[in-house]
C-alpha positions as CSV (number, residue, x, y, z in Angstrom):
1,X,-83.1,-19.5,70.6
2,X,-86.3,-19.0,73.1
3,X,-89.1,-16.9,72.7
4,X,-91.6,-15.4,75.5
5,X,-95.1,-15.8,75.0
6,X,-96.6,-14.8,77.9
7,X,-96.0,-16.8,80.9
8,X,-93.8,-19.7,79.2
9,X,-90.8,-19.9,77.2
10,X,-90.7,-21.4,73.8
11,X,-88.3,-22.6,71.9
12,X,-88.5,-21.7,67.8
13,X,-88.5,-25.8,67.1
14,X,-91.7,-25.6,69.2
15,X,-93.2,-22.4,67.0
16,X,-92.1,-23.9,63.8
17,X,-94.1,-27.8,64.7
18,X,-97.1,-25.7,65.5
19,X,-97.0,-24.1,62.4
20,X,-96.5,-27.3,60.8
21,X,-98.8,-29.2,61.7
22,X,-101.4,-26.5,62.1
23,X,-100.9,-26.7,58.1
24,X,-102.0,-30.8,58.4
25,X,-105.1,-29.6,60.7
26,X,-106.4,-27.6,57.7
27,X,-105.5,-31.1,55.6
28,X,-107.3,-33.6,58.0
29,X,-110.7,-31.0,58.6
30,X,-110.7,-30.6,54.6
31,X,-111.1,-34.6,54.4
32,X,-113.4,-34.9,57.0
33,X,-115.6,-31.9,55.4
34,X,-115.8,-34.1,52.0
35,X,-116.0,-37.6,53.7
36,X,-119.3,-35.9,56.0
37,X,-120.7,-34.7,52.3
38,X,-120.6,-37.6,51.1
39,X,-122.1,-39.7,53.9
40,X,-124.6,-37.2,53.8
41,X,-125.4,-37.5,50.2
42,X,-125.5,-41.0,50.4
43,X,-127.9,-41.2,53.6
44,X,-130.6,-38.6,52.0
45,X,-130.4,-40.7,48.9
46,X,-131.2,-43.9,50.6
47,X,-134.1,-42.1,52.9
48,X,-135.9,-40.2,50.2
49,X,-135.6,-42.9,47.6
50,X,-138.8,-44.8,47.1
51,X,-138.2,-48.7,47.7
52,X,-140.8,-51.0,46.2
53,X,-139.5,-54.3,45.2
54,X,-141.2,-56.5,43.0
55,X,-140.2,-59.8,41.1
56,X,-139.2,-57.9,37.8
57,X,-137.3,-55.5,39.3
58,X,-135.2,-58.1,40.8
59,X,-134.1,-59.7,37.8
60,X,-131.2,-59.5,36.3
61,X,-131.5,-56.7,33.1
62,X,-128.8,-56.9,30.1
63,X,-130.3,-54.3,27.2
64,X,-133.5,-55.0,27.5
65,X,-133.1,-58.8,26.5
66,X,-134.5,-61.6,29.5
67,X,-131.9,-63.2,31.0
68,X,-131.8,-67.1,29.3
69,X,-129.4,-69.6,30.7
70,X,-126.1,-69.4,33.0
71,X,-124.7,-66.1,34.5
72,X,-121.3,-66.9,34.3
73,X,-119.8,-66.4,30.2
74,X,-116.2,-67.3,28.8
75,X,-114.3,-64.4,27.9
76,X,-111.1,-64.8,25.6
77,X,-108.2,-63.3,27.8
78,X,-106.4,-62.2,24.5
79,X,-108.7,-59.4,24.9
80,X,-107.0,-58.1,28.0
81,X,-104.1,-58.8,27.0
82,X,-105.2,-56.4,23.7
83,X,-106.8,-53.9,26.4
84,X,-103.5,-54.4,28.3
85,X,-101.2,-52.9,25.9
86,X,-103.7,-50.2,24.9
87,X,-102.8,-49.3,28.4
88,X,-99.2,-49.5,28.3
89,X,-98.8,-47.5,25.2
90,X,-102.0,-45.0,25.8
91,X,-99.9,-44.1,28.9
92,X,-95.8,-44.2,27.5
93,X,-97.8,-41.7,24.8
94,X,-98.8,-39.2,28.1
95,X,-95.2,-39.2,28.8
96,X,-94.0,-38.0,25.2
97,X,-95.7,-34.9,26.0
98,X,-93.6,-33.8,28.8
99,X,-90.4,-35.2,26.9
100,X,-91.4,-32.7,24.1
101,X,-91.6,-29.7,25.8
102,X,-88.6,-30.1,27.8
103,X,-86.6,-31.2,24.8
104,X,-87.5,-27.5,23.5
105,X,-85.7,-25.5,26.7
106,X,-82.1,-24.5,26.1
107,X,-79.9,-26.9,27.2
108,X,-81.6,-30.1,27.3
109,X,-82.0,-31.3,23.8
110,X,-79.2,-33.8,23.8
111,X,-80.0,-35.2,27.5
112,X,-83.6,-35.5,26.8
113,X,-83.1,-37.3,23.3
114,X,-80.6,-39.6,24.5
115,X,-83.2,-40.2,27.7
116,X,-86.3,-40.3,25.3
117,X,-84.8,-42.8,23.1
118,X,-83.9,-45.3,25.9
119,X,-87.3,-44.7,26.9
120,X,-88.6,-45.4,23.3
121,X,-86.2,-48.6,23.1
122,X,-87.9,-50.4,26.3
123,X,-90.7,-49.9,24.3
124,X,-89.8,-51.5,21.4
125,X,-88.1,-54.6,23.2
126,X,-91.6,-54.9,25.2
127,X,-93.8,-55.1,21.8
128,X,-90.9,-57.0,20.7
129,X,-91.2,-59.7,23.2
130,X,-95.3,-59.9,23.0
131,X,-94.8,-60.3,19.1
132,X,-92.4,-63.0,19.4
133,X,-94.8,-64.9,22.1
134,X,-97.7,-64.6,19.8
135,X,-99.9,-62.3,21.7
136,X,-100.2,-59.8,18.6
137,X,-101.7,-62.4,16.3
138,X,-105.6,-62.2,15.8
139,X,-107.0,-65.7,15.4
């Protein structure tokens, strides 16, 4: 199928990539507008800033205590691993939410049970396997 516009002939295929990515132009000139805003911000902030350095505020401030010794300290990694399955289960909760109101439309109660409750049982084989390693023991 061909179309006229003016002095050429187009083809619909040709109309229809226009249009599309016409649609990506609006994309791409939206990213640059709010990458320029930024860059913008950021300049102005670094002119009208004032910038006087002196010996105390270069050192190293932690709650208003002086800084005494090394400034590399030990941290116990069974705190992230604690933080770590915070995560995990902070973020299977988020998916419960969905599950719930889906599980109320007509038609999808025994789907989304069985499907919640394989969901549910990888959970429980996860804290399963960190209990059995020893990772959930506080000492």
């Amino acid at each position: 199928m061909r179309e006229t516009l003016g002095d050429s002939t187009v083809t619909t295929a040709h109309v229809i990539a226009a249009g599309y990515f016409r649609s990506y132009s609006v994309v791409g000139l939206l990213a640059l507008v709010g990458v320029l805003f930024v860059a913008v911000a950021f300049g102005a902030g670094r002119l009208l800033r004032p910038v006087v350095p002196t010996p105390e505020k270069l050192l190293t401030y932690e709650c208003g205590v002086d800084p005494v010794g090394e400034g590399w300290a030990h941290t116990q990694v069974r705190y992230y691993v604690y933080a770590f399955l915070y995560v995990i289960f902070a973020v299977d909760s988020i998916f419960l939410f969905p599950w719930a109101t889906v599980y109320a439309a007509p038609g999808y109660g025994a789907t989304t049970l069985v499907e919640m409750f394989v969901f549910l049982g990888f959970l429980a084989v996860g804290l399963l396997y960190a209990y059995k390693k020893g990772v959930l023991a506080w000492t």
